[in-house]
C-alpha angles and dihedrals in degrees: 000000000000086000095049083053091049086047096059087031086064099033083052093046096050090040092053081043091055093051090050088056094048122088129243088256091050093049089041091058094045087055093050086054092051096057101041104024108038096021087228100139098167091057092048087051084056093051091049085052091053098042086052086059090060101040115011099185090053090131096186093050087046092045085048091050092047097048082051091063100041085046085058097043089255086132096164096048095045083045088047087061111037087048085061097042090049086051089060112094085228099054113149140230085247096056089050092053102044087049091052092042082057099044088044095052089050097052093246089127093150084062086038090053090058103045088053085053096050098040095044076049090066094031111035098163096056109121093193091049089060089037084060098044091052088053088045088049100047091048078063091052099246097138097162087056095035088061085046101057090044092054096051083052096050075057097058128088103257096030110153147197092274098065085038087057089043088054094047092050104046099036096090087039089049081044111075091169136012132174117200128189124192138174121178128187128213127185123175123204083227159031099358128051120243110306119220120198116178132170144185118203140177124194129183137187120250121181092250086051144289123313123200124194108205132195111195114191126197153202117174135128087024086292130115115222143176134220129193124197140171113201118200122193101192121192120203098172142327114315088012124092131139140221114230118176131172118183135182134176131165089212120108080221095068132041114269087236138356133201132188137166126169125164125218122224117187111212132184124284095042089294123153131192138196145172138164142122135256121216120213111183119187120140082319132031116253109195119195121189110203129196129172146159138217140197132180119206121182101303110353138068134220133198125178106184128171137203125224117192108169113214134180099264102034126325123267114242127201126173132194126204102194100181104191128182122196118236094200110315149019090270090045117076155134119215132181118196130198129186146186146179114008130332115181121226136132088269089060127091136218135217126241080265086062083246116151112242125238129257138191114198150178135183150172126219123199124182129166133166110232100201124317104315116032127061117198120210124188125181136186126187145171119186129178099212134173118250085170138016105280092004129095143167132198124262118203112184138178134182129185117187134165129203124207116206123197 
């Protein structure tokens, strides 16, 4: 036994004796392994010790020690160490992040606050530091400055999809009221005259969501029409949010009533899902089942979304592919939009069958904020669509609207 206990007494004695042979790089990347690798936090937290002994004012090693306490809850220990890094005249973009992410996670946003303005202060061109005071911001509830701060970061070289997503996200909480106004042409190389659509809506935050009152106004089949909606944006937690519409006209060029619901489901990887139905009723319901995905990836944006419509032979299927890329914020931005098969809506015709006829279609998207409180869109589209089987005519189509925020 006595010999068991000299045995470990030696194998601990030249192993202490190896550590105190290795450098502080060295130490420092057997901590990182030990963390990541061998998910043995308490042991990396050892090597960073170590490593310190040899070289104190090692501010990585010191950053890395003080995220391995705040990983495990040991807040005062992590915030001992990162007050004393931020003091150095070299500090690092990385000490200030990891001592707001600890401020932030702990709901001392008014600490957390600081530290981002003293460390965007040092480092005015970070894109994550103003990424992280918008979060911060918005935890406070100040919406108006949070969508600022990402949007000062979407202008900054580096800039992500996770400030694109942030911005996404916060744009209709940092807008209490909004006014749009739209007009889109459509002329058709046969069969129908030019056909005019314009609309005037207002939309307003709630605390359950925003809420947008919409007034669609009409002139097709040499006939005038007029369309009321409600829109409703639900959130039910973070990542989770819903699409509600109701719609009613008295007009034979809308549908007598709509209906539509959908609910948005955020995912990793900067992954998002949705699925719902839309409800056209004329003299016949007309039920459309939609699905779709999106993924942001630096810059751009993608969405594949498909359109079911059952019928009483086999349902009619469209899908949409809509590539955006982001210019330098949520509100500023380029889309191109392709489409094929049959998507329902009051503009679409139907055969003798009641079959919904079949489209090709392309179109461009331009949006772009002009100043602080008006947001200019621009579209441009050409489809090749059916008016009867086996027949089909051009449709060239252009919209301009403005929205007025306040």
């Amino acid at each position: 036994m006595k010999k068991l206990f000299l045995f470990i007494f030696l194998l601990s004695g030249i192993a202490a004796l190896a550590q105190e042979k290795l450098t502080s790089d060295e130490l420092f990347s057997k901590a990182r392994e030990a963390a990541f690798n061998l998910k043995d936090r308490e042991l990396a937290r050892k090597y960073c010790r170590l490593a310190l002994a040899k070289s104190p004012n090692y501010t990585d090693i010191s950053v890395f020690l003080a995220r391995l306490y705040t990983w495990d809850s040991k807040y005062d220990s992590a915030r001992a160490i990162f007050n004393e890094v931020i003091k150095r005249e070299n500090v690092s973009e990385d000490a200030f992040s990891g001592a707001i992410d600890l401020e932030y996670w702990t709901d001392n946003n008014d600490t957390a606050l600081k530290l981002c303005n003293q460390a965007i202060t040092k480092y005015p061109d970070s894109s994550d530091l103003l990424l992280k005071k918008a979060r911060v911001l918005k935890a406070m509830g100040k919406y108006d400055d949070a969508y600022s701060a990402v949007e000062l970061s979407l202008a900054k070289k580096g800039s992500n999809e996770d400030a694109i997503i942030f911005a996404e996200r916060l744009k209709d909480d940092a807008r209490k009221n909004a006014i749009t106004i739209n007009y889109q042409y459509d002329n058709f190389s046969k069969t129908f005259d030019p056909w005019h659509l314009a609309y005037i809506s207002y939309s307003r935050r709630t605390p359950i969501g925003t809420v947008i009152l919409r007034t669609n106004f009409a002139r097709r089949f040499d006939e005038n029409g007029v369309q009321y909606e409600i829109d409703m944006y639900p959130k039910f937690a973070d990542g989770f949010y819903s699409y509600l519409n109701f719609g009613y006209s008295d007009n034979s060029i809308f549908p007598n009533y709509r209906y539509g619901a959908s609910l948005y489901a955020s995912l990793p990887w900067s992954l998002e899902i949705d699925g719902g139905f839309r409800l056209l009723k004329y003299s016949t319901d007309t039920w459309i089942y939609t699905f779709a995905l999106g993924k942001y990836w630096g810059n751009y944006w993608f969405s594949l979304r498909t359109f079911i419509t059952p019928q009483i032979e086999k349902a009619s299927v469209s899908y949409s592919l809509i590539i955006r890329y982001y210019l330098s914020g949520a509100d500023d931005y380029l889309s191109l939009s392709l489409g094929t098969g049959i998507s329902p809506s009051e503009q679409q015709v139907v055969d003798s069958q009641g079959n919904w006829l079949k489209s090709n279609k392309v179109g461009l998207e331009y949006q772009n904020k002009l100043g602080k409180v008006v947001i200019l869109n621009l579209t441009a589209g050409y489809s090749s669509e059916e008016f009867i089987p086996g027949e089909t005519r051009d449709d060239i189509s252009g919209s301009i609207g403005f929205k007025f925020l306040f």
